[in-house]
N, C-alpha and C positions, 0 to 999 in steps of 0.2 A: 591111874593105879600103877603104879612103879614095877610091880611084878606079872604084869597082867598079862604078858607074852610068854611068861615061864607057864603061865598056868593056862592057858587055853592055846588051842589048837583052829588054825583056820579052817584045817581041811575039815573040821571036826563039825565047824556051823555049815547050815542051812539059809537059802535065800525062798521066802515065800511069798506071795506075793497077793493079798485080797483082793476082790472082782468088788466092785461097790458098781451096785445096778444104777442104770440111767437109761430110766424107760426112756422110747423115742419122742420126737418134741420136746426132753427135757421136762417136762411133767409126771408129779408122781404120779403112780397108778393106787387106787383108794378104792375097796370094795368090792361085792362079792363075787365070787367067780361062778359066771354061769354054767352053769351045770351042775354043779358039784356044791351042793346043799349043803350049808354050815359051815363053807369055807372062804373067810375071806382073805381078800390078800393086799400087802403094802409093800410098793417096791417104790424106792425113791433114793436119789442121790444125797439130798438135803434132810436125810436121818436126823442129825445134831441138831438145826435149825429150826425144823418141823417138829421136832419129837413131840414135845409137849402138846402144841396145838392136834395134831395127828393121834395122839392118843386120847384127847378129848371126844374126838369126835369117832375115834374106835369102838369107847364107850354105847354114844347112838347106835350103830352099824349092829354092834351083837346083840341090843336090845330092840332091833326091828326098827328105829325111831332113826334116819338116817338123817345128818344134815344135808339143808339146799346147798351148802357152800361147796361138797363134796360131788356134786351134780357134773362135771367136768371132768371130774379126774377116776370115773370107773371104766371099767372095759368096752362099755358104748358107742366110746369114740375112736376105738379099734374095728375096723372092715373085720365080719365073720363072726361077732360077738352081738 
C-alpha cells in the first residue's frame, strides 16, 4: 500500500501476544473438573486439529454418556485430583 506510512503510526500499534495452553505431557486435558459440578474443561494445544473430534465427544461428556477413548486425557492422571 503506497500510502501506508503517511496513514498509520508505529508508535500508535500494539504487540500482543496469545498464551495457547500445553497441558503438561503434551496431552489435552478433556473432562470434568472435580469438584465443581457441571463444569467441564478442554485445554489443549492441538484446538485446530482435535476440534472436531473433541467436540464430538463434548457432546457425550455433557450428556453424562462419556467416551472410553477420553479415559486418558481427564484430571486423573494429575497427583491430587
Amino acid at each position: 500500500i503506497p500510502d501506508l506510512a503517511d496513514r498509520v503510526s508505529l508508535d500508535a500499534c500494539t504487540l500482543q501476544v496469545g498464551v495457547r495452553p500445553y497441558p503438561e505431557g503434551g496431552l489435552p486435558i478433556i473432562g470434568p473438573l472435580p469438584g465443581a459440578d457441571g463444569l467441564i474443561i478442554v485445554a489443549t494445544h492441538s484446538g485446530i486439529t482435535l476440534g472436531l473430534a473433541i467436540a464430538a465427544h463434548m457432546v457425550g461428556l455433557v450428556h453424562g454418556d462419556p467416551a472410553p477413548e477420553l479415559a486418558g486425557f481427564g484430571f486423573s492422571r494429575f497427583p491430587g485430583f
